[in-house]
N, C-alpha and C positions, 0 to 999 in steps of 0.2 A: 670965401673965394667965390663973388659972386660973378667973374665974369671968365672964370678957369672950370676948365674938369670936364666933367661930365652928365648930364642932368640925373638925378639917383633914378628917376624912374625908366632910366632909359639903361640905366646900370643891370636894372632888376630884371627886367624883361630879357637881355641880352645874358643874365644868369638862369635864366631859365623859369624863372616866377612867373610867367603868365603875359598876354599881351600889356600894353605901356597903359593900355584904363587900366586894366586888373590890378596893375603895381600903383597905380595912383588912388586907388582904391584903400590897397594894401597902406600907403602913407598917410591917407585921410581915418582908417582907423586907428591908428599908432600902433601898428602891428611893426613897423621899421625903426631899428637905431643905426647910428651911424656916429660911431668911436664915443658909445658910450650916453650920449645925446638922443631922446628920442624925437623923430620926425614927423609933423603932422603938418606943415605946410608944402606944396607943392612949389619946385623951383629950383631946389638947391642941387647945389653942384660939387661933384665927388672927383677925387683921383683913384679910380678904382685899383689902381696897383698897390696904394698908401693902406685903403679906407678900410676900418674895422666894421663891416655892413652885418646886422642883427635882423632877424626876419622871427618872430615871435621866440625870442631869445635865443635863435641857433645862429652862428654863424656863417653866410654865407662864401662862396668863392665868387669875387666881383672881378678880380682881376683876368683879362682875356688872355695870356700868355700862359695860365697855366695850365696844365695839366694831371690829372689825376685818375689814374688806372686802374682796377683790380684784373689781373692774368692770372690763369689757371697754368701754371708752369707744368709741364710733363715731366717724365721721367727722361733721362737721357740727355738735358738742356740743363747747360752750365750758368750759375747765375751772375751773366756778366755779359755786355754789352760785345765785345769782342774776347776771342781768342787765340792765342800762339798756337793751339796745335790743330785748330780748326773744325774745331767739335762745335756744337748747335751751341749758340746762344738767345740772349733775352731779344736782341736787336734782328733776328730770324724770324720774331713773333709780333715786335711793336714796330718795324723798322727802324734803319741803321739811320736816319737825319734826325731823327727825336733826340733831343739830350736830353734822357730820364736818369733820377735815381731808383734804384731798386732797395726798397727797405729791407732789410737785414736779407740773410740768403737762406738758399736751402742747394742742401748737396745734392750732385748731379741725380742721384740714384733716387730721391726725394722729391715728389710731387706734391702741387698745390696752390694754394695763396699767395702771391705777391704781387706787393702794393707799387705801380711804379709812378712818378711825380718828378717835377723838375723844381718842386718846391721843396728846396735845400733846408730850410728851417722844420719845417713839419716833418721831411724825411729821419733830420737828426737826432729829433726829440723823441719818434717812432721806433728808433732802435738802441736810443740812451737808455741806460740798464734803471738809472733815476726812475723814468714815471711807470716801471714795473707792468709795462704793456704785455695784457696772456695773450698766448696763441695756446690754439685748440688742434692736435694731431689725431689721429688715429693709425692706429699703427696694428698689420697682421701679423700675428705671431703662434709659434706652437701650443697648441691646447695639449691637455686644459691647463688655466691658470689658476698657481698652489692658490691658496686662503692665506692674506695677509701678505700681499703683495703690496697692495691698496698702502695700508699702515708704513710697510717698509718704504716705498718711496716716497709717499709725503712728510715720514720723518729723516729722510735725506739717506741716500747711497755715498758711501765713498771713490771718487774716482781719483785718476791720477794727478785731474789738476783741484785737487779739492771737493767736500761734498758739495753733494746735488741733490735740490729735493722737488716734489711736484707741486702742483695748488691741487688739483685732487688726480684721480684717477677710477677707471669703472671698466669694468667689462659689457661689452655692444653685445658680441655676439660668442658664442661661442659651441664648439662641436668637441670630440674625442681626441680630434689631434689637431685642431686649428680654432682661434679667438680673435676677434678683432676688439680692441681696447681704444681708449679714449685716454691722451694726456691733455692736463692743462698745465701751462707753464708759463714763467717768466722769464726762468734763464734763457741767455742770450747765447750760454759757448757751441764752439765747434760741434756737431754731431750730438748734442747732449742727450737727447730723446733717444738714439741709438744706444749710445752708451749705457745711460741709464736701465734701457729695460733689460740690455745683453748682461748688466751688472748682477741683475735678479732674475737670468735663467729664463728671458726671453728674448731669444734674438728676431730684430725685425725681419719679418720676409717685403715688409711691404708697411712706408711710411707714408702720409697727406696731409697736410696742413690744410685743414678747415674753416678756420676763424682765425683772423686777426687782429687784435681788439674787438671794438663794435660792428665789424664786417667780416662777414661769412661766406663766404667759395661759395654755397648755394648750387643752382644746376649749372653751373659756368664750365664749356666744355674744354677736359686740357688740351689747350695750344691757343685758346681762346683767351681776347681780352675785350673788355669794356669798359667804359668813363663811368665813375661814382656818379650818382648824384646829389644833390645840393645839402639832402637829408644826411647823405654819407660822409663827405665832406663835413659835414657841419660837426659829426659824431666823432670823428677824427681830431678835429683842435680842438672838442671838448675833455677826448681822452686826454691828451699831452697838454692840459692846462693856456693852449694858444689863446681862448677865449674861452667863460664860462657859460655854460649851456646852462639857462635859466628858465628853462620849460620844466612843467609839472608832467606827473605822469598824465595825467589826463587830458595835457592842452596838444591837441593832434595837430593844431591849425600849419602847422610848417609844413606838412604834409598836402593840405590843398590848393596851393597856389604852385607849385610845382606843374603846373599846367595840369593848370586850371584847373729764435734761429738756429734754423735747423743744419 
């Protein structure tokens, strides 16, 4: 589509890669693919809504309509765009003309990580039980905690809607009558982290979702939100199989053009 689209360096720059030399830079080392094809002539023309755009094999976000959040959700904010009884919502924090989804929830009483995006496919794949996406809680509970906690929930509690087990579990902190613990998990159901620890004689005083996949809450302040960047985005379609992230651990370079349920 030589006389459609969009020109790719003007693509890259307008995602955040650096001015329009920088990206053409970036095309003349063959650091760019595009649906698979690697680029090393200047010229060519993208539909940036369509185009599968690779920048030293991560995926970028080319397309300009979308959006991609990380919000620190508070305690006391329902996770939903509107409400009937008119309690706080997610649209209180991102405002109410944004049409985001909110990846999977967390209960009103449960603070933390949520991912919001209007990118319906990535959101789907993000809360489909299939690609086994962890989230990382912390959760305050009464100390101390027995010996062999750890064992019992990674070998699965029984609840009422069937058992439930963790990917690990560890104790952060802990005093004579208070601990702060660490879940990791894949389950998706209602309240599960709650359930689960109240099942083994810890009931939550105080839940947070820290990590979501490959994105971590970090110092993001709750009621606080901020857009991923290109790095983060790109770690997200790697999780859910959108495209495959084909960096080494040692190949940084995606990193310098970047300028320049609970």
């Amino acid at each position: 589509m030589q006389n459609e689209g969009v020109r790719l360096q003007k693509v890259l720059a307008a995602a955040g890669l650096g001015s329009r030399r920088a990206c053409e830079v970036l095309i003349d080392q063959g650091r760019v693919e595009v649906d698979g094809k690697r680029v090393r002539e200047q010229g060519m023309r993208v539909d940036p809504d369509t185009a599968v755009i690779l920048v030293d094999g991560r995926r970028i976000n080319a397309a300009p309509d979308k959006e991609y959040l990380l919000l620190h959700k508070p305690s006391g904010v329902v996770s939903a765009m509107s409400d009937p009884e008119g309690r706080p919502t997610l649209s209180d924090l991102v405002g109410e003309s944004r049409r985001l989804f909110h990846v999977g929830r967390l209960d009103m009483d449960t603070e933390g990580l949520l991912i919001m995006t209007n990118d319906g496919e990535l959101a789907h794949r993000l809360a489909h039980p299939s690609f086994e996406v962890e989230k990382t809680y912390l959760a305050e509970v009464p100390g101390p905690v027995p010996r062999g906690i750890g064992k019992q929930l990674r070998e699965g509690v029984e609840l009422e809607d069937g058992v439930a087990s963790v990917d690990s579990f560890r104790v952060v902190t802990a005093s004579s009558n208070r601990a702060m613990v660490e879940v990791v998990l894949h389950e998706g159901r209602k309240h599960v982290v709650r359930r689960m620890l109240a099942e083994v004689g810890l009931p939550v005083q105080r839940l947070v979702r820290v990590r979501f996949g490959p994105l971590s809450l970090g110092d993001l302040r709750p009621g606080k939100v901020r857009p991923l960047n290109q790095k983060e985005i790109g770690a997200l379609f790697a999780e859910v199989a959108l495209v495959e992230d084909r960096r080494t651990d040692d190949d940084d370079r995606a990193d310098g053009p970047q300028d320049a349920d609970e």
